[in-house]
C-alpha positions as CSV (number, residue, x, y, z in Angstrom):
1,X,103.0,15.1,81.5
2,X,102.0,15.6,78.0
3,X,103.8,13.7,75.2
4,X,105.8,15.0,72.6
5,X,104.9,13.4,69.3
6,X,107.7,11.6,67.4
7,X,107.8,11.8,63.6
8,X,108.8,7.9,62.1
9,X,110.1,7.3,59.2
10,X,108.3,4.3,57.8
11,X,108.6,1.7,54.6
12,X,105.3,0.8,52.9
13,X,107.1,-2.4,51.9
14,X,105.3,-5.3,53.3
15,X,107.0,-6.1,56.3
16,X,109.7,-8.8,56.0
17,X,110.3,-9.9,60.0
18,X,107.1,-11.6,61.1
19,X,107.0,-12.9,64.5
20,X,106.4,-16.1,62.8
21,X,108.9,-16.1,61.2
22,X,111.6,-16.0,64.3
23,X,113.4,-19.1,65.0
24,X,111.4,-21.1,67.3
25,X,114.4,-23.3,68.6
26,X,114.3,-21.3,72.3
27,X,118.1,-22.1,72.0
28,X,120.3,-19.4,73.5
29,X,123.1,-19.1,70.9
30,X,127.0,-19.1,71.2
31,X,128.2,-15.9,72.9
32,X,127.6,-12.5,71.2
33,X,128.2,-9.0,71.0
34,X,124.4,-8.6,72.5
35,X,125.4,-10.1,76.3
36,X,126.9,-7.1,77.4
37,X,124.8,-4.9,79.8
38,X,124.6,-0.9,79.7
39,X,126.5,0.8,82.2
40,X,123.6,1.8,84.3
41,X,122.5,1.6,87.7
42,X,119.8,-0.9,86.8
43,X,121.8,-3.1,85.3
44,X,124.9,-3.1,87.8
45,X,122.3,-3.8,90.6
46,X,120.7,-7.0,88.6
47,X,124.0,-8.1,87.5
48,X,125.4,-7.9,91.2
49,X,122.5,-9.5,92.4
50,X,122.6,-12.3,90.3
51,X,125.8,-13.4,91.5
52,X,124.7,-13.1,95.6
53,X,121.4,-15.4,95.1
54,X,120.6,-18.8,93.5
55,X,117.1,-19.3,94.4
56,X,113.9,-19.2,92.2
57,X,113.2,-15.2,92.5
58,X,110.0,-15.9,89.5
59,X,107.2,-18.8,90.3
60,X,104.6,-18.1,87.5
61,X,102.1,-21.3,87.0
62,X,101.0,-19.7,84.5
63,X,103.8,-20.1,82.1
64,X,105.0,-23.2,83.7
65,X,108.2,-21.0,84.4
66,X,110.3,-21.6,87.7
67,X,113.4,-18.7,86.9
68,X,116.6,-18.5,88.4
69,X,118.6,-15.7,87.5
70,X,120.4,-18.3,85.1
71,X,116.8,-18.7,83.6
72,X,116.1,-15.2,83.7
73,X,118.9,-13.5,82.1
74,X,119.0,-16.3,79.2
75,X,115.8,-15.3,78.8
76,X,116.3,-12.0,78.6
77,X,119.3,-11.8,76.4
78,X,117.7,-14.0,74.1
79,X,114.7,-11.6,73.8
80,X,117.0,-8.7,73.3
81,X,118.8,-10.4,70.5
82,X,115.6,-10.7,68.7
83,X,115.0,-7.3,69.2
84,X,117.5,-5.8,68.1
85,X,118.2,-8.1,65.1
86,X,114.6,-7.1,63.7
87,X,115.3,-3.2,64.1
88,X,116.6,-1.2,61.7
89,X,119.8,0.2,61.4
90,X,117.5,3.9,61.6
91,X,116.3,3.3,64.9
92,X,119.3,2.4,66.6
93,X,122.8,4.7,67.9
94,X,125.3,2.0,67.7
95,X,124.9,-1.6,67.7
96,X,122.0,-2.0,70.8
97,X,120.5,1.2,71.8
98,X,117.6,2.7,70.9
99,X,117.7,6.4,68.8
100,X,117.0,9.5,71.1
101,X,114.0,10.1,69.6
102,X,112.4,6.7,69.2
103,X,112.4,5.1,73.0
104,X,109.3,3.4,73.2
105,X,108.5,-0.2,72.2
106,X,104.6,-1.4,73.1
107,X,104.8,-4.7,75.6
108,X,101.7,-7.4,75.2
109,X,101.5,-9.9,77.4
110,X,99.6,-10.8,80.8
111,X,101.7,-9.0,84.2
112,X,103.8,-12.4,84.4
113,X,107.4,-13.9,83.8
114,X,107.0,-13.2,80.3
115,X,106.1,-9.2,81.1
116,X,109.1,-9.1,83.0
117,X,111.3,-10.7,80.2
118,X,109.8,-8.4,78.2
119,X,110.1,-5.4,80.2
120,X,113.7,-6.0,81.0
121,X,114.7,-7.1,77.6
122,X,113.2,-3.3,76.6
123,X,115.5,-1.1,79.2
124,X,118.5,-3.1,78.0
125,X,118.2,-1.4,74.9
126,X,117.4,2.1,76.0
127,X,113.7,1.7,75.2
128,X,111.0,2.5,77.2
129,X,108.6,-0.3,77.7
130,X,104.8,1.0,77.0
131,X,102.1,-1.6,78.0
132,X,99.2,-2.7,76.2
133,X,95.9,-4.3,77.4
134,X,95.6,-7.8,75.6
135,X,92.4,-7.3,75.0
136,X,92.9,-4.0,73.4
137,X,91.8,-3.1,69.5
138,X,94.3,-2.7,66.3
139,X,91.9,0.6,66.5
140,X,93.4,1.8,70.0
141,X,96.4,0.4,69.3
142,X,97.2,2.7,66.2
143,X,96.1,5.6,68.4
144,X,98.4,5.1,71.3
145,X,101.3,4.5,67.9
146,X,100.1,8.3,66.9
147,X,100.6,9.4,70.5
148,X,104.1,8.1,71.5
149,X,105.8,7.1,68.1
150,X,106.2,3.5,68.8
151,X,106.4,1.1,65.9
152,X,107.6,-2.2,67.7
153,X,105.7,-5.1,69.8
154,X,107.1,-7.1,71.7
155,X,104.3,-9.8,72.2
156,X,104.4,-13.3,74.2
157,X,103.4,-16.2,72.0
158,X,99.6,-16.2,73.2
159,X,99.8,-12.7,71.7
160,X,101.3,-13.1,68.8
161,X,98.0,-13.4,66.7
162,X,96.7,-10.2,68.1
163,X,100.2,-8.3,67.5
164,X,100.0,-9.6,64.3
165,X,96.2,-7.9,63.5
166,X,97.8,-4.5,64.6
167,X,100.5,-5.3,62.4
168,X,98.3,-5.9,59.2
169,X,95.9,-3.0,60.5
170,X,98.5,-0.6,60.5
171,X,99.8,-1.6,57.5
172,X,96.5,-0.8,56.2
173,X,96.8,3.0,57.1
174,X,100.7,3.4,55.9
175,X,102.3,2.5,58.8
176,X,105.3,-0.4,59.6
177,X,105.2,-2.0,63.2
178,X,107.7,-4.5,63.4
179,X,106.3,-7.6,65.8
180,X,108.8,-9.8,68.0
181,X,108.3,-12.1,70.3
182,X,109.4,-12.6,74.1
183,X,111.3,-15.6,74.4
184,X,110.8,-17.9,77.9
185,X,112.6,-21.3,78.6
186,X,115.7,-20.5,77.0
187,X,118.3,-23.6,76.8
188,X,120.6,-23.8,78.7
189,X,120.1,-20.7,81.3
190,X,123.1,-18.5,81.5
191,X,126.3,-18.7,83.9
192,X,125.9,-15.8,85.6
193,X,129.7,-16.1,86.5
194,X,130.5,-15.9,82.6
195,X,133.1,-13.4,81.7
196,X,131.1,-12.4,78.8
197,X,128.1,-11.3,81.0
198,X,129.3,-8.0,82.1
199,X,128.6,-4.3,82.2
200,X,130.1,-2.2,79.1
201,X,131.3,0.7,80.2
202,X,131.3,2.4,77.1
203,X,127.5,2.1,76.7
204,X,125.8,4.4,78.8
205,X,122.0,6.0,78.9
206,X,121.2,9.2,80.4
207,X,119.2,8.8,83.3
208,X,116.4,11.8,82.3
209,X,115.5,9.5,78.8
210,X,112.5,7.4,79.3
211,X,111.8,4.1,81.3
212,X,108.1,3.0,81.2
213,X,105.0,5.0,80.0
214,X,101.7,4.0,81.7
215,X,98.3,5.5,80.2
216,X,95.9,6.6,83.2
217,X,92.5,5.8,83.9
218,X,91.7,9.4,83.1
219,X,90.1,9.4,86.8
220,X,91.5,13.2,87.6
221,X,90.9,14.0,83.7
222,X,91.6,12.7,80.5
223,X,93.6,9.9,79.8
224,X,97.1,11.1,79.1
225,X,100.6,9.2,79.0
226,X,102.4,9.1,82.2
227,X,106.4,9.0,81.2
228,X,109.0,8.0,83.8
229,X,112.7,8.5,83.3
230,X,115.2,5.7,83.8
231,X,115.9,7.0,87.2
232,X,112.7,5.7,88.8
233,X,114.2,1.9,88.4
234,X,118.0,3.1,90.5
235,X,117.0,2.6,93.4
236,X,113.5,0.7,93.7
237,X,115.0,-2.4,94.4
238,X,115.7,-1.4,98.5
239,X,112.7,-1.9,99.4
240,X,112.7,-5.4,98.6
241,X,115.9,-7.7,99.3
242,X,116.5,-11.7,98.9
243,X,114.4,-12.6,102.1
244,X,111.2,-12.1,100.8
245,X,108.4,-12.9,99.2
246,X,105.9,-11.3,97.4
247,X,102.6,-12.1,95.8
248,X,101.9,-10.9,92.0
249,X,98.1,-10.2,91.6
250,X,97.6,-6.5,90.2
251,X,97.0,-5.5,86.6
252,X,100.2,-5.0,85.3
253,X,98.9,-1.7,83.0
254,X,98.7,0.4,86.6
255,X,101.4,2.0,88.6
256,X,100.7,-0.8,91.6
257,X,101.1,-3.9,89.2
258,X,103.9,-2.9,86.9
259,X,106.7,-1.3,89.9
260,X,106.7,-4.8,91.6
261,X,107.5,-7.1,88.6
262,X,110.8,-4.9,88.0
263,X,111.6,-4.1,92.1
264,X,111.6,-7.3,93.4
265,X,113.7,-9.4,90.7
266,X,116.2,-6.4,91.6
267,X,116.2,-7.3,94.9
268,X,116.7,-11.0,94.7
269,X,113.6,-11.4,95.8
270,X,110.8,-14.3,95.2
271,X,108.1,-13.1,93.1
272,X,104.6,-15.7,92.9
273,X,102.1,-14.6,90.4
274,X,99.1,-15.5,91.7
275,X,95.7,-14.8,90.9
276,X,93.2,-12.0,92.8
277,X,91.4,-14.3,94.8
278,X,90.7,-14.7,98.0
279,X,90.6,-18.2,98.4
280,X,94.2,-18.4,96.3
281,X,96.1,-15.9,98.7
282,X,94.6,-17.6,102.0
283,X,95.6,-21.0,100.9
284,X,99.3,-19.4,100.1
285,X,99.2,-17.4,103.2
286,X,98.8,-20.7,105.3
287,X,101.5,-22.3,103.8
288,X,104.0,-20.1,105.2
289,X,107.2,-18.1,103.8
290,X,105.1,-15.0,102.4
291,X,106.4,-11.5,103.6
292,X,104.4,-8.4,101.0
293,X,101.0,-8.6,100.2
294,X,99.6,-5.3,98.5
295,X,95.9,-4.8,97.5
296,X,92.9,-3.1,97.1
297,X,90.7,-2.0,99.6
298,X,88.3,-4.5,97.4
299,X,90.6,-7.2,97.3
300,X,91.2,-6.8,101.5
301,X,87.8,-6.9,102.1
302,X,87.2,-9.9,100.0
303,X,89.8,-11.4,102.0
304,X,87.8,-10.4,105.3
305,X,84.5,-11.6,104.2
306,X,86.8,-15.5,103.3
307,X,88.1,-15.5,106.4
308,X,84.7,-15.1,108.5
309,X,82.4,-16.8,105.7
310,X,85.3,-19.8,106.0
311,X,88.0,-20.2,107.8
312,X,86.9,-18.3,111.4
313,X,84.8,-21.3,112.8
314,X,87.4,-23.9,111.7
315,X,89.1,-25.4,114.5
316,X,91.9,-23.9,116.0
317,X,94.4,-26.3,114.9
318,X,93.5,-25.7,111.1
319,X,92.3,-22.0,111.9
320,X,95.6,-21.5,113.2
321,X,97.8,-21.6,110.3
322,X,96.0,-19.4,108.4
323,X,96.4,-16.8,111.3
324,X,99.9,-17.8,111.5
325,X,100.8,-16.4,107.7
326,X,98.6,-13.1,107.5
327,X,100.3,-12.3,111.1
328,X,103.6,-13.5,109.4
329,X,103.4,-10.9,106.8
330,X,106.3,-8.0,106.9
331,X,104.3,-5.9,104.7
332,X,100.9,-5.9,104.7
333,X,99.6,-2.8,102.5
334,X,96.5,-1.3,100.9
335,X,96.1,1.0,98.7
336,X,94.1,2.0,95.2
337,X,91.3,3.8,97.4
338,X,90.1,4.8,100.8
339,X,89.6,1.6,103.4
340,X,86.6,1.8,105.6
341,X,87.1,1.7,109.2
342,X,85.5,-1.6,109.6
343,X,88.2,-3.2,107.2
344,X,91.0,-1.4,108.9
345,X,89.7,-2.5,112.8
346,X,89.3,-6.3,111.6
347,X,92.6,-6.9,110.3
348,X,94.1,-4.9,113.4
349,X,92.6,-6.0,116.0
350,X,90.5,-9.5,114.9
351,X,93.6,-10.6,113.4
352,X,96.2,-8.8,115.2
353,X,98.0,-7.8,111.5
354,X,97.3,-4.2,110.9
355,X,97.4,-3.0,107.2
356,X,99.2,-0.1,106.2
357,X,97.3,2.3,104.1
358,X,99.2,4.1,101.0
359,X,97.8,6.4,98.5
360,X,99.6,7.1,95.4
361,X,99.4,8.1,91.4
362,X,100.8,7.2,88.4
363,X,102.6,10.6,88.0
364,X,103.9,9.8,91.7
365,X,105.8,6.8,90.2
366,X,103.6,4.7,92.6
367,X,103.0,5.1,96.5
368,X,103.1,9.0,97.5
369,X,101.9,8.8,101.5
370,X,101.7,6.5,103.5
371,X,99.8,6.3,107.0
372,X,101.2,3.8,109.6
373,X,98.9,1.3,111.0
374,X,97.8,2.9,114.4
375,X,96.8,6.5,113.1
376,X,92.9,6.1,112.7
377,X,91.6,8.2,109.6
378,X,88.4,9.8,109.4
379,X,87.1,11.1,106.2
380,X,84.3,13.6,105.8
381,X,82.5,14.2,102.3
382,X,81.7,18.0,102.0
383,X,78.7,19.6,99.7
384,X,81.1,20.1,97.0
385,X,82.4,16.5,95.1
386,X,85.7,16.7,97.0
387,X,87.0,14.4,99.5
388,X,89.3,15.6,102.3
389,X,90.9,13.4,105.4
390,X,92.2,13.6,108.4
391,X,94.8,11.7,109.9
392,X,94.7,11.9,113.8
């Protein structure tokens, strides 16, 4: 999908709203007009869901951050109040949605609670969430601007110095980016009984305008923007539910990172983040309660290699746990590249959990086929750089 290129009008005024310059009291304020939700699938299903389950559905160590939904809609509401207080009038239709023609609102932080404050605190207000490497130059940054029209970050605080350099930088070349930041550990988390916390009915967002646009890898081609409508995030959340638990470890900037931290707090599910290491996802494993783990056929094998270099000639009664959660595992699934056969047999039939293999794209809105775990699949490389497989 190629995008279209969106015109801003822009001041050359120094800009007044500073991320440092937002209240830092993480205080959620007295009720306001901001609390109520669009009338949107989305937003139905996490306000319904909110209501059904009271247990932590985001364990991030990495932010110190243990969310309820209480936590997580504070949060939330709190970020979108920022956000829209530092827009102007221009960009909005109405009081707390985005213009038509100016959706998309850049997201900086690392794929963790604060990602999925962000990202959520970005569809309340009919914007599209667009994110951004933290590593990434004010250079590349003004380039992705020119290419989808966005003039807003919203940044965590660790990012907040680098959303500020592609502030000043763009400043530099005539163009006003407004910074905010994503607020975490709001006080006191919401009642999610409240009367105020409801769906406006009046407030609705057509389900064609844009959700979340992921730049590829350019592995099929150039890089290009991948847009998704709204409609991708109606119905993502049944494939999750409230019993179970799922392990955060991919790069939020690809199609396989990003759909699980908005599915599963849908779903009422718990999300860990967690880093990609072997080590880290055996020690979880073996202490029980985990139901999805997703991966690369990298990350799967590194797991193998643990397992044998490690934990195989432990005895059984401290072997056997370990076994106990990998076999425990409701979804085991890899996917981001072809699995040898070698990595497919061990985990079927050395440890009795069989992975399933999926292959997807960006443009696919993740997973596209999927192979059950007993079809064997040969692959054959012709001549010509093309790859072809058979499932049999």
């Amino acid at each position: 999908m190629v995008l279209r290129h969106i015109t801003l009008s822009v001041s050359l005024e120094p800009d007044h709203f500073h991320a440092d310059t937002l209240d830092q009291r993480d205080v959620m304020p007295e009720t306001t007009s901001y609390e109520a939700l669009p009338n949107e699938p989305t937003f139905t299903q996490l306000l319904n869901v909110s209501r059904q389950v009271n247990h932590v559905i985001v364990h991030d160590p990495q932010t110190g951050v243990e969310a309820d939904y209480g936590q997580f809609l504070a949060d939330m509401l709190r970020t979108r109040e920022d956000l829209l207080r530092s827009l102007p009038e221009s960009l909005l239709k109405g009081k707390t949605i985005l213009d038509d023609e100016n959706p998309y609102i850049f997201l900086l932080s690392e794929g963790n609670y604060e990602f999925i404050v962000g990202a959520f605190s970005i569809l309340t207000v009919g914007g599209a969430f667009v994110p951004l490497a933290t590593r990434i130059l004010p250079e590349e940054a003004l380039h992705f601007s020119s290419r989808c029209g966005s003039a807003i970050i919203l940044a965590s605080k660790e990012f907040l110095p680098l959303a500020q350099e592609i502030q000043q930088h763009a400043f530099s070349h005539g163009l006003h980016i407004t910074v905010v930041e994503i607020r975490v550990k709001t006080s006191p988390s919401v009642d999610v009984f409240a009367s105020f916390l409801r769906i406006d009915m009046d407030v609705t967002i057509p389900p064609h305008r844009p959700s979340m646009l992921l730049f590829t890898s350019g592995t099929s081609g150039p890089p290009k923007g991948v847009v998704h409508t709204r409609s991708l995030f109606y119905d993502i959340h049944t494939t999750s539910g409230p019993s179970q638990v799922f392990l955060s470890h991919r790069h939020h900037l690809w199609i396989g990172g990003a759909m699980p931290l908005i599915r599963h707090p849908l779903a009422g599910a718990r999300l860990e983040i967690t880093k990609p290491d072997p080590g880290i996802l055996w020690e979880r494993l073996r202490m029980g309660g985990v139901t999805i783990l997703a991966g690369t056929p990298r990350l799967w094998s590194q797991m193998m290699e643990y397992f044998l270099d490690h934990l195989k000639k432990l005895p059984a009664s401290e072997r056997d746990p370990y076994l106990s959660g990998a076999r425990g595992l409701r979804i085991a699934h890899v996917g981001g590249g072809m699995p040898h056969q070698s990595l497919l047999r061990f985990w079927r039939e050395d440890l009795d959990r069989p992975l399933v293999v999926g292959y997807g794209a960006t443009e696919l809105g993740g997973r596209g086929l999927k192979v059950p775990p007993n079809v064997n699949i040969q692959v054959c490389t012709p001549p010509l750089a093309t790859t072809t497989a058979f499932f049999v």
